[in-house]
N, C-alpha and C positions, 0 to 999 in steps of 0.2 A: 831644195827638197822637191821631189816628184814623188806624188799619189797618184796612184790610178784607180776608180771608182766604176764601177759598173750597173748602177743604180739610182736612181733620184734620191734614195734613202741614202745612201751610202754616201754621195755627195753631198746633204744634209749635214748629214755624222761630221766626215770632214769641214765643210765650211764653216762650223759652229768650232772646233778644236785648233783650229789652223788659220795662219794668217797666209794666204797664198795672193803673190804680183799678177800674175799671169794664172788663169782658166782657161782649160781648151777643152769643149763641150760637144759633144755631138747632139743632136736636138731628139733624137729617140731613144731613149732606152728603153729594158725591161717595164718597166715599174711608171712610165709615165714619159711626158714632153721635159727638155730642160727650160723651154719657154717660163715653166711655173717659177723655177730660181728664180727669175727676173721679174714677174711678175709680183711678187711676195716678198721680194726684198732681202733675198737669203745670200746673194752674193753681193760683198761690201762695194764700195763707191770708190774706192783706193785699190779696187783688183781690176785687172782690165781681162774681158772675156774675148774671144773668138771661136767662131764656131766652126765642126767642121761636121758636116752631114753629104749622104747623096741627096738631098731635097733641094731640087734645083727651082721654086717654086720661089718667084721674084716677090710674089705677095710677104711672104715667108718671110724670106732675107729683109725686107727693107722692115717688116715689123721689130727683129730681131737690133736691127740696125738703130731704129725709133728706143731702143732700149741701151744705147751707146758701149753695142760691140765694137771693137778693134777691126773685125774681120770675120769673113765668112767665106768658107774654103770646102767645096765641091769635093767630094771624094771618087775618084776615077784613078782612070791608068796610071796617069803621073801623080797617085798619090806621095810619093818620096818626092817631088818637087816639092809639093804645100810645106812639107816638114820644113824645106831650105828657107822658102817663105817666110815660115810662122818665124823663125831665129832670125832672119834679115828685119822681121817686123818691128820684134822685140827688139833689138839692136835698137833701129831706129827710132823708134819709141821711147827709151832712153837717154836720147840724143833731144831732144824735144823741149826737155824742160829748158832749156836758152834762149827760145824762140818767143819770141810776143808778138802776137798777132794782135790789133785791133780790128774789130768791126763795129763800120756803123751803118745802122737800120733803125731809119722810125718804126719799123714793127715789128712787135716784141716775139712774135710767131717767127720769124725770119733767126732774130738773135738765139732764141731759144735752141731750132732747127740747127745753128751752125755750133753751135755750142755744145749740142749732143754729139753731132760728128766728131767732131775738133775735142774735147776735152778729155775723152780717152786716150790721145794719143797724146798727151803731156807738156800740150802746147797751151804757154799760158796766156789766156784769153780777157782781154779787155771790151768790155760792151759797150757802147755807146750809143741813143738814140736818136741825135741831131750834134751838129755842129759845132755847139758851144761843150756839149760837154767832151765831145772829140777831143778840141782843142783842149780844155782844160788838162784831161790825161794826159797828153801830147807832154803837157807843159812836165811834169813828172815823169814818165814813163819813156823810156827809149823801145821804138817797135819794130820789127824788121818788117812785118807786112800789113798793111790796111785792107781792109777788105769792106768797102764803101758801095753804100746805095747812093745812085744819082738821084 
């Protein structure tokens, strides 16, 4: 199912009536920033967002990102590229839930930071603080990639 909304209200309306996988949001409309969605808590935790704006403004993105988008896609000449993108994403994306990643980090800023990256993208994530508890997962958990602080 595809909606198209042209409003922060309108995207409301929907996101209250509708279960949708995938949001693809431009960050200005009519009626406001989509930043607010995310701020407010109007788009579920089980939808994975990406954005696509002309706002080439790196502060921008990486706040949007701190909000665990998928992606953020510049609109310009090759915009029919991003579209090829957004479906290669999504594809892969999909693909994700098989992969188990560990990381360990004594610091929980660190864990949190890759975690917000990382767990949009369906990759299932094991945290770990120090080395015993590593190992203990380890002992359970078959992982394809670690991702270790020295």
């Amino acid at each position: 199912m595809v909606v198209s909304v042209f409003t922060i209200e309108e995207a409301r309306k929907a996101l209250r009536e509708n279960h949708f996988d995938y949001c693809i949001l431009d960050i200005y409309l009519p009626d406001g920033e989509s930043i607010a969605l995310f701020q407010n808590n109007e788009i579920p935790a089980d939808s994975k967002a990406m954005i696509i704006t002309t706002e080439r403004d790196k502060q921008t993105r990486e706040q949007f990102f701190a909000y665990g988008i998928l992606d953020y896609f510049v609109k310009n000449d090759t915009f029919v590229n991003n579209i090829d993108t957004i479906h290669r994403l999504i594809e892969q994306v999909e693909q994700n839930y098989c992969c188990n990643i560990l990381v360990i980090d004594d610091s929980m800023l660190v864990r949190k930071q890759i975690h917000t990256y990382l767990a949009p993208r369906n990759y299932q994530l094991h945290l770990a603080s120090d080395a015993q508890g590593a190992q203990d997962m380890l002992k359970t958990t078959l992982v394809d990639l670690i991702l270790l602080d020295l």
